[in-house]
C-alpha positions as CSV (number, residue, x, y, z in Angstrom):
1,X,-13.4,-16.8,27.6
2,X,-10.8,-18.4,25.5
3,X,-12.7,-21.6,23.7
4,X,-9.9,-23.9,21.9
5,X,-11.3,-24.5,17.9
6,X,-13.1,-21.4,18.1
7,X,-12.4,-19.1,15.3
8,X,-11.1,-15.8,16.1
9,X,-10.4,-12.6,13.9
10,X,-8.7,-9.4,14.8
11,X,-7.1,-6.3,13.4
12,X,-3.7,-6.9,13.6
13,X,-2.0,-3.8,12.6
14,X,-2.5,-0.2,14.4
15,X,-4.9,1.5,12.1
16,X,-4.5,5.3,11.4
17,X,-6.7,7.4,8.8
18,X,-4.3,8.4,5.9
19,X,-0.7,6.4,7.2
20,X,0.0,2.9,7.2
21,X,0.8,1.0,3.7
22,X,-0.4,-2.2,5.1
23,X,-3.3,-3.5,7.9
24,X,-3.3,-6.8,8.2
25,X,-6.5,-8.8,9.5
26,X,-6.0,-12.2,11.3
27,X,-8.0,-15.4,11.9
28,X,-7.0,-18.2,13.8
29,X,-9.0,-21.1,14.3
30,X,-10.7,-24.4,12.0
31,X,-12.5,-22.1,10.1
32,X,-10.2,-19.8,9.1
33,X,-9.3,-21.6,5.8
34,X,-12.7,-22.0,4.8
35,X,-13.4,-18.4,5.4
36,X,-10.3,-17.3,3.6
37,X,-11.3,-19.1,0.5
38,X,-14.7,-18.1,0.4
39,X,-13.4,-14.3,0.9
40,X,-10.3,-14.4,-1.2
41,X,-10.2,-15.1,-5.1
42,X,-6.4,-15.8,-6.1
43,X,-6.0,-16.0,-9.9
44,X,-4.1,-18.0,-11.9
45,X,-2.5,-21.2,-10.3
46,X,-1.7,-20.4,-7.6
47,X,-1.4,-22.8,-4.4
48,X,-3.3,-23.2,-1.4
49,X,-0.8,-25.0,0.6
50,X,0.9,-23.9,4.1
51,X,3.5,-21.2,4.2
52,X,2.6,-19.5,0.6
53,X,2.0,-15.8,0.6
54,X,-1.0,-15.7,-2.7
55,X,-1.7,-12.5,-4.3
56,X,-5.3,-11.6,-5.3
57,X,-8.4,-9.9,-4.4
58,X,-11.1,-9.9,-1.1
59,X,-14.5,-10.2,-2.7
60,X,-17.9,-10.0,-1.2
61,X,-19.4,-13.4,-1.0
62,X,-22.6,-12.6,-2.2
63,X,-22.4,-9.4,-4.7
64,X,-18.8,-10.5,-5.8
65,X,-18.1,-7.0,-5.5
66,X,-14.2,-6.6,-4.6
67,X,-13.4,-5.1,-1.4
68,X,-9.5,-4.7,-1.8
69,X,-6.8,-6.2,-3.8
70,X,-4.6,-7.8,-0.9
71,X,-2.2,-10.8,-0.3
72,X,-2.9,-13.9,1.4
73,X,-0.4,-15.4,4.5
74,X,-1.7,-19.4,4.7
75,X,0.3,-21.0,8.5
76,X,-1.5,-24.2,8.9
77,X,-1.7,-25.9,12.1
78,X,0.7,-26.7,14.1
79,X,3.2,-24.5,12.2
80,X,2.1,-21.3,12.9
81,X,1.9,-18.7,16.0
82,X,-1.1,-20.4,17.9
83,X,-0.6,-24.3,16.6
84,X,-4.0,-23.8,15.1
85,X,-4.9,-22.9,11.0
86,X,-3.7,-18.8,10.7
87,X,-4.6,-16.7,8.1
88,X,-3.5,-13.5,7.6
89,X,-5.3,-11.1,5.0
90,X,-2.7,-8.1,4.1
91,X,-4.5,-5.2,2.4
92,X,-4.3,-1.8,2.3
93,X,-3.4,0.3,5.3
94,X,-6.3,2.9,6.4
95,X,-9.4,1.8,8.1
96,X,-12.0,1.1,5.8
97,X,-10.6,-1.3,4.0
98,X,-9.2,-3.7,7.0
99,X,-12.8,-3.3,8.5
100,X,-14.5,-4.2,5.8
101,X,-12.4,-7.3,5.3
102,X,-13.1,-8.3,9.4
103,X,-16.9,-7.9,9.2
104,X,-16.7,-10.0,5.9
105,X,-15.1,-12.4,8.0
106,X,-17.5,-12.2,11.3
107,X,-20.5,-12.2,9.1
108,X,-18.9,-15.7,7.6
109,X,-18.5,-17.2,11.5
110,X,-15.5,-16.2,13.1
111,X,-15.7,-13.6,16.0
112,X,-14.1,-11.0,17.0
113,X,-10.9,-11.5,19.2
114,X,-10.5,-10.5,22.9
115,X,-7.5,-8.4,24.2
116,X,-4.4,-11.1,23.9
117,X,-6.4,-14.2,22.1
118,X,-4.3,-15.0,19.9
119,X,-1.0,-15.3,22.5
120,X,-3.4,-17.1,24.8
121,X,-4.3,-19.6,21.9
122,X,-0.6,-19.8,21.4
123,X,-0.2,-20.4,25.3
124,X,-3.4,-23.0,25.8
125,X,-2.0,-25.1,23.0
126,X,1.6,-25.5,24.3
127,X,3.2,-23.0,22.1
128,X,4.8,-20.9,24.3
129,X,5.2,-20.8,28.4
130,X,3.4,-18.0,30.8
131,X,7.0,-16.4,30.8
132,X,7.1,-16.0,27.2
133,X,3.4,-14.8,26.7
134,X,4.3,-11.9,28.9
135,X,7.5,-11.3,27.0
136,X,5.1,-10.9,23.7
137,X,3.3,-8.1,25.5
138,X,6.5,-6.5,26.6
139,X,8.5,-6.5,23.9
140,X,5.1,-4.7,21.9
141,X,5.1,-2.3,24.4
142,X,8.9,-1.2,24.8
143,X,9.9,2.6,25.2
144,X,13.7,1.2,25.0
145,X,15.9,-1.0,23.2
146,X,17.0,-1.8,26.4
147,X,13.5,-2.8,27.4
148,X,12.9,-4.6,23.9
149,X,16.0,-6.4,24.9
150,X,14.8,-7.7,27.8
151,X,11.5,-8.8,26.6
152,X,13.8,-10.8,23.5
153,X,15.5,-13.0,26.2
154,X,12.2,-13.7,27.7
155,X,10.7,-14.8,24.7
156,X,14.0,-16.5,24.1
157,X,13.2,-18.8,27.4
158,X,16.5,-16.7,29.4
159,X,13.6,-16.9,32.1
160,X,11.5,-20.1,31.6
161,X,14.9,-21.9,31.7
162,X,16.4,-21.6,34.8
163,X,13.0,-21.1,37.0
164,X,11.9,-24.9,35.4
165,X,15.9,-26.0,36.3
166,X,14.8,-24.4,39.6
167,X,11.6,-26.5,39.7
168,X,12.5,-30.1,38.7
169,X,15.4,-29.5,41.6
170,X,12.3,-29.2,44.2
171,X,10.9,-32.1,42.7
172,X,14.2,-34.2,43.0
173,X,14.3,-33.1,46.4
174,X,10.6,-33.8,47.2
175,X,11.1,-37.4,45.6
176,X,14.2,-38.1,47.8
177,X,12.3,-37.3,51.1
178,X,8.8,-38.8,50.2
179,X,10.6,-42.1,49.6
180,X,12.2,-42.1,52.8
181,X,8.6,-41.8,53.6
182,X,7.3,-44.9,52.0
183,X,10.5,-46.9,52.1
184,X,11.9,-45.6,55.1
185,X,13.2,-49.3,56.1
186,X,14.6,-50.2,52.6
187,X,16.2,-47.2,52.1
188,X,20.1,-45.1,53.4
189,X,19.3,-42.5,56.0
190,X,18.4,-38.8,54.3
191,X,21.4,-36.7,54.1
192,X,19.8,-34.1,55.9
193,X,22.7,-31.7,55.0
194,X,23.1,-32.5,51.4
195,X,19.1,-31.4,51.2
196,X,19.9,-28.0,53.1
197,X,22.8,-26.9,51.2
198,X,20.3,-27.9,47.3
199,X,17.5,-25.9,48.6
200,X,19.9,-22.9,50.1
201,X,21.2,-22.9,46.4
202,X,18.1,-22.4,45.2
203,X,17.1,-19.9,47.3
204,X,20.0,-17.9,46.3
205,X,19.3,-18.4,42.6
206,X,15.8,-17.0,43.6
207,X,17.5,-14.2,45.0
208,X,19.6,-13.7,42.0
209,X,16.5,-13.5,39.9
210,X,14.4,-11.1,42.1
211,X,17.4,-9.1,42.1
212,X,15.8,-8.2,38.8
213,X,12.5,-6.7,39.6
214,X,12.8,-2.9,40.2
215,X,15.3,-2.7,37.7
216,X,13.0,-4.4,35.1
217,X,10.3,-2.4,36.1
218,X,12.3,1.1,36.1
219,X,13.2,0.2,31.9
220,X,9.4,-1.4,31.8
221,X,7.8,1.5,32.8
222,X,10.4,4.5,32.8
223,X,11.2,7.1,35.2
224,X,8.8,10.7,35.2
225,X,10.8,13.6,35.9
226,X,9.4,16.9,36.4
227,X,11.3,20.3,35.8
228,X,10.0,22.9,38.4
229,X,10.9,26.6,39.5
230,X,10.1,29.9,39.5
231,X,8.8,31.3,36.5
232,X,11.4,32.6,33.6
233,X,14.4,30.2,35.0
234,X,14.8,28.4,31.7
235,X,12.8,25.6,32.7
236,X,11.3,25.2,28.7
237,X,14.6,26.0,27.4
238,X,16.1,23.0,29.1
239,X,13.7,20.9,27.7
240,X,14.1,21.9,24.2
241,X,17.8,21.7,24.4
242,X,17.1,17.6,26.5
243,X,15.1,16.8,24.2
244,X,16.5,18.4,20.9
245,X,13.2,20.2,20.0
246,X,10.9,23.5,20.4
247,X,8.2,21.5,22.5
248,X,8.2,24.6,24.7
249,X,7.5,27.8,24.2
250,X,10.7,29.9,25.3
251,X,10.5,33.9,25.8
252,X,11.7,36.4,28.3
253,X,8.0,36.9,30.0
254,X,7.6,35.4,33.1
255,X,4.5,32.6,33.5
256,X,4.4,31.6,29.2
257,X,4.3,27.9,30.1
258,X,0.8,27.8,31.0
259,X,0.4,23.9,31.2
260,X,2.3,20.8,32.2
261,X,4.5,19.8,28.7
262,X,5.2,16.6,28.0
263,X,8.5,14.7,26.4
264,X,9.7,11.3,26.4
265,X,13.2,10.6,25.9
266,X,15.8,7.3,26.5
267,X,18.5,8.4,28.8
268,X,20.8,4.9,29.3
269,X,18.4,2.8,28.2
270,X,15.6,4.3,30.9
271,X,12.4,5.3,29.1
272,X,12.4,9.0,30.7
273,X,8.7,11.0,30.7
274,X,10.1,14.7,31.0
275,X,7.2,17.2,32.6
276,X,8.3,21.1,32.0
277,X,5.6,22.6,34.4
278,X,4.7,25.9,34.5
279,X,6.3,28.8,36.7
280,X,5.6,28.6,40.5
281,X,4.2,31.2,41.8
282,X,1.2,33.2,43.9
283,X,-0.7,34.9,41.1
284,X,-4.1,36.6,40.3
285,X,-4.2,35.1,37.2
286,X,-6.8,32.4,36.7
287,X,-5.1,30.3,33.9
288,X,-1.6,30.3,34.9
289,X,-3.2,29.7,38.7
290,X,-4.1,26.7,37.0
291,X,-1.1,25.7,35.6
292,X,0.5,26.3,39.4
293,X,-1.2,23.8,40.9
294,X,-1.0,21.5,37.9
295,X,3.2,22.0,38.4
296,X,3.0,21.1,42.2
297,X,0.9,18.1,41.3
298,X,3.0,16.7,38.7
299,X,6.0,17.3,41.1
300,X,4.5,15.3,43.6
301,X,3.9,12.6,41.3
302,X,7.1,12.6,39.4
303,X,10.0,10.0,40.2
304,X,12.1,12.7,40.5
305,X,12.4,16.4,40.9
306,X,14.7,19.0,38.9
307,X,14.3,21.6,41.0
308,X,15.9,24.5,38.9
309,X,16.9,28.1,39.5
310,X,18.7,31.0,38.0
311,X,22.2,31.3,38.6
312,X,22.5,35.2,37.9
313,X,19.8,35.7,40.8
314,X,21.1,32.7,43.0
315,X,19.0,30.9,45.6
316,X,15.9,33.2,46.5
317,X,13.3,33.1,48.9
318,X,11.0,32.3,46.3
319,X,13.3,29.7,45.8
320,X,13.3,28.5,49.0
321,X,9.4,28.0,49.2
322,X,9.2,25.9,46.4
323,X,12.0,23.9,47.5
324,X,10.0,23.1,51.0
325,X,7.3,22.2,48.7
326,X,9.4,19.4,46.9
327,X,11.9,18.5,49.3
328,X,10.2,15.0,50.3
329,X,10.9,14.2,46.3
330,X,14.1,12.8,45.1
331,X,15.9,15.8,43.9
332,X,18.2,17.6,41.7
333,X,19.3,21.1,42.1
334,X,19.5,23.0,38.4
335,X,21.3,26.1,38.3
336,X,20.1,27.3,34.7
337,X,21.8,30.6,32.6
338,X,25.4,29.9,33.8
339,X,26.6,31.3,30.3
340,X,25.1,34.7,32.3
341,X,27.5,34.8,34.9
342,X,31.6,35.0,34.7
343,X,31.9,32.0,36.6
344,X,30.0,29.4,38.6
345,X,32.4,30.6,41.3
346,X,30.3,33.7,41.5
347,X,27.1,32.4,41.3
348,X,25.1,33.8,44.7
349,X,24.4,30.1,45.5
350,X,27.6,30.0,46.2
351,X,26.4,31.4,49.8
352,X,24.3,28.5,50.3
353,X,25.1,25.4,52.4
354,X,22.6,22.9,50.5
355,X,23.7,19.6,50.7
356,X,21.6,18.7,47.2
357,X,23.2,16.7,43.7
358,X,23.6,20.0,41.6
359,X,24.1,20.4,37.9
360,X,25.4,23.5,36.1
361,X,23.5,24.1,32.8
362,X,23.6,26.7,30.2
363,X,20.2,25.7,28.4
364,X,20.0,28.5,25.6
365,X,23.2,27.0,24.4
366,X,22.6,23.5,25.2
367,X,25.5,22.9,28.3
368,X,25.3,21.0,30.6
369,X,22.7,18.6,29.6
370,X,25.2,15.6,29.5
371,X,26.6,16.1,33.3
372,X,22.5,16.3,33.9
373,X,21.7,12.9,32.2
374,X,24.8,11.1,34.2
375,X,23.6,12.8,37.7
376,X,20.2,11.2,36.3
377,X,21.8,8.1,36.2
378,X,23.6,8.0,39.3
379,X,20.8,8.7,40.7
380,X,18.8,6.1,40.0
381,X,21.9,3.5,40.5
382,X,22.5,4.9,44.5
383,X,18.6,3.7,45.1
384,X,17.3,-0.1,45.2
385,X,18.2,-0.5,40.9
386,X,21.7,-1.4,41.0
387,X,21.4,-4.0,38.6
388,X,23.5,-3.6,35.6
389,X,23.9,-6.2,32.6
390,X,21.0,-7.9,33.2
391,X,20.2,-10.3,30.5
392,X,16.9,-10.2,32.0
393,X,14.2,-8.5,34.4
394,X,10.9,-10.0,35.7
395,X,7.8,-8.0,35.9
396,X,5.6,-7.8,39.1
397,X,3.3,-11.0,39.2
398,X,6.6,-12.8,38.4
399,X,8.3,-11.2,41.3
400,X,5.4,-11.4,43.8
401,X,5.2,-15.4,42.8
402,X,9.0,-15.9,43.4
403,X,9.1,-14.2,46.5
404,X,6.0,-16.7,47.5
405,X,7.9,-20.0,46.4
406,X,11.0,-18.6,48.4
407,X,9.1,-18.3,51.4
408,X,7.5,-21.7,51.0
409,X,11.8,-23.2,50.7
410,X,12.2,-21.2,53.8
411,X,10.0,-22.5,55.9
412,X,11.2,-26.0,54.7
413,X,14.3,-25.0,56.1
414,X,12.9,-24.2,59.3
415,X,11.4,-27.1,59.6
416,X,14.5,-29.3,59.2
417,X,16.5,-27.3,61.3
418,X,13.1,-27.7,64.1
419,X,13.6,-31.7,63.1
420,X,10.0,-31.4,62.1
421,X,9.1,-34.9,60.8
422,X,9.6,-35.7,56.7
423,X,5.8,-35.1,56.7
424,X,6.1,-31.4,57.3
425,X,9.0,-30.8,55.1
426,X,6.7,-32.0,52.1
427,X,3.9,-29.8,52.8
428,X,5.8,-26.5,52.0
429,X,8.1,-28.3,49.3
430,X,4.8,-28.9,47.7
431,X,3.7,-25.3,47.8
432,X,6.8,-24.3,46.0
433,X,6.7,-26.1,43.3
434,X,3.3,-25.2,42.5
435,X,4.2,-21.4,42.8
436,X,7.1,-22.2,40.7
437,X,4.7,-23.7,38.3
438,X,1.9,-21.0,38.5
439,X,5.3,-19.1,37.1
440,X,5.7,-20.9,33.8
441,X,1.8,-21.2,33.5
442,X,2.1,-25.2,34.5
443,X,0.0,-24.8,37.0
444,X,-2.2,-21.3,36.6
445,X,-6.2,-20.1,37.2
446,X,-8.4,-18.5,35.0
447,X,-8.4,-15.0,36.9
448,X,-4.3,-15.4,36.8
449,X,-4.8,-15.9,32.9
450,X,-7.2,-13.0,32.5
451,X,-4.7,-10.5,34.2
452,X,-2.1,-11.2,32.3
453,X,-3.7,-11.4,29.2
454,X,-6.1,-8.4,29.3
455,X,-2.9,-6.1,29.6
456,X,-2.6,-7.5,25.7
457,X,-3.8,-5.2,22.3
458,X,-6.3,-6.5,20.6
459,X,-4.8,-8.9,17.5
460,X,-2.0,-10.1,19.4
């Protein structure tokens, strides 16, 4: 648990043996300039004061004995990330060196950071809103400049802003009916219909805003599509040629891809995880029997199917059976190796009356791949994500708490339209508000606090 004054210290950078100029260690927290001037020896004259980068060396406090020559980052409190005293110790990238420098600092009485301690800080001590806190963690974690984009108008307050607008509305409207309460005598009669029509248009700004959610989530997360077929039907080849590279291995022997292979690519701004799964087939083999059931699982998990085939040998039964297998799936019918036949005209297919979104490809010479990526798309746009120029997209718990404040306005709509006294109309106005607060983090539990923030890395 979070305690405000404590003094916390993390590795701030991601830390791999042999790459990486700079790790950086942080410590935020009273002690954190003590500890930085018992650690750090800066020569010359340099100054001590807030907002000075100082060049120098980390020393061991007791055998003097220098642990890395590094620079110094002094943000005082309040002007720095988590309105408390931040120091920031840049040294050499690797991991021995930023470790050494973080026990030197827990040994002198700071401790080690939790997942997200430093944006909770940030968030206890007013710096930033619940909204924005979850923004940090997305915008660390985007596959997409679409989804860094989003996360960057969240920080922003594109979010924060209109849900509070949203909220001091309610409370307007919760003022206006609980003085009718008190006052009732002193007081005009409640416009009854003025109330409705504020707390409809609220509702449909609500609406507006969970409009967002799936399609936030799609660029959040991404979209998993796995290639499947019958073995030797190009499925590796049209990976390498999507993705631009030889993740697959590609030859004219039927069964090679042994294993589910992985790529992750940006099709129109969609972070897209692209399985090429083995060949589907009955076999003897014990390995590539493997790799079967590993192709039918990844298919069942996958957001979407590309269910591809060879147009020189046209729809088979083999062909047939794996389509039953995948059918419940949404689904894209590949015809592969078109550059082997005169003309799609005399593809075999051509006898079959499936009523599936197909795509012509020539993989081994990389065609087709652009018609793919726009059926993709299309795709994805005839489901429930519609929503195009967002300037934003709220994740789940925001979602889940906006659909709960909406039902609370909805019932106080029902209860005006019942003609339900003032009393009752208060009791789910109330409710709202708070959900609308739980929201922004105004009004927000520990165990709220400790889901959003354990989803954080440790050092931010």
């Amino acid at each position: 648990m979070t305690v405000l004054g404590d003094t916390i210290a993390a590795i701030a950078t991601a830390i791999v043996p042999e790459q990486g100029s700079v790790g950086i260690v942080r410590l935020s927290g009273d002690r954190a300039m003590a500890i930085a001037r018992t650690l750090f020896h800066a020569p010359g004259q340099q100054s001590w004061s807030s907002h000075r980068i100082l060049y120098g060396y980390i020393r061991h406090p007791e055998t003097q004995q220098v642990v890395d020559e590094a620079l110094l980052l002094i943000m005082l409190a309040p002007r720095s990330y988590t309105r408390e005293d931040v120091i920031e110790f840049h040294c050499h990238g690797g991991i021995i060196a930023v470790q050494q420098v973080l026990q030197l600092a827990i040994a002198e009485g700071a401790r080690l950071a939790q997942p997200g301690e430093f944006t909770l800080k940030a968030f206890l001590n007013g710096r930033l809103d619940l909204t924005q806190a979850e923004s940090i963690s997305d915008l660390v974690g985007a596959r997409s400049p679409q989804a860094a984009q989003f996360a960057l108008a969240g920080l922003q307050g594109k979010l924060a802003n209109p849900i509070r607008q949203l909220r001091t509305t309610c409370i307007d409207i919760l003022a206006e009916i609980e003085a009718r309460v008190d006052f009732e005598e002193d007081l005009p009669p409640l416009n009854e219909g003025e109330i409705q029509a504020r707390l409809q248009q609220v509702l449909d700004e609500l609406d507006q805003i969970l409009a967002t959610a799936d399609r936030g989530e799609l660029i959040r997360m991404g979209l998993k599509v796995a290639i499947v077929g019958r073995p030797n039907v190009g499925k590796s080849s049209l990976l390498n040629a999507w993705s631009r590279s030889d993740r697959a291995i590609v030859t004219d022997l039927p069964g090679t891809t042994r294993d589910v292979v992985e790529s992750n690519l940006v099709v129109g701004g969609i972070p897209i995880q692209v399985l090429d799964t083995a060949g589907i087939r009955d076999t003897e083999d014990k390995v590539e029997k493997i790799g079967v059931e590993r192709s039918r699982t990844a298919a069942q998990s996958a957001d979407l199917v590309l269910l591809t085939i060879d147009a020189k040998d046209g729809w088979t039964d083999a062909d047939q059976e794996i389509y039953t297998q995948v059918c419940d799936r949404p689904l894209i019918l590949v015809i592969n190796k078109t550059d082997l036949i005169e003309s799609q005209e005399h593809s075999p297919l051509k006898t079959q009356n499936l009523k599936l979104k197909t795509i012509f490809t020539a993989a081994a010479l990389n065609q087709g791949i652009d018609a793919l990526e726009t059926a993709i798309l299309a795709t994805v746009q005839t489901g429930t994500l519609q929503a195009a120029n967002l300037d934003l997209a709220i994740n789940q718990r925001q979602a889940a708490t906006l659909i709960q404040a909406k039902q609370s306005l909805q019932h106080v709509l029902e209860a005006i339209a019942a003609q339900l006294p003032l009393d009752f109309w208060t009791i789910d106005l109330r409710s709202a508000i708070h959900t609308l607060g739980q929201m922004l983090g105004e009004e927000i539990t520990e165990s709220v606090l400790d889901q959003v923030f354990s989803r954080f890395c440790i050092g931010k």
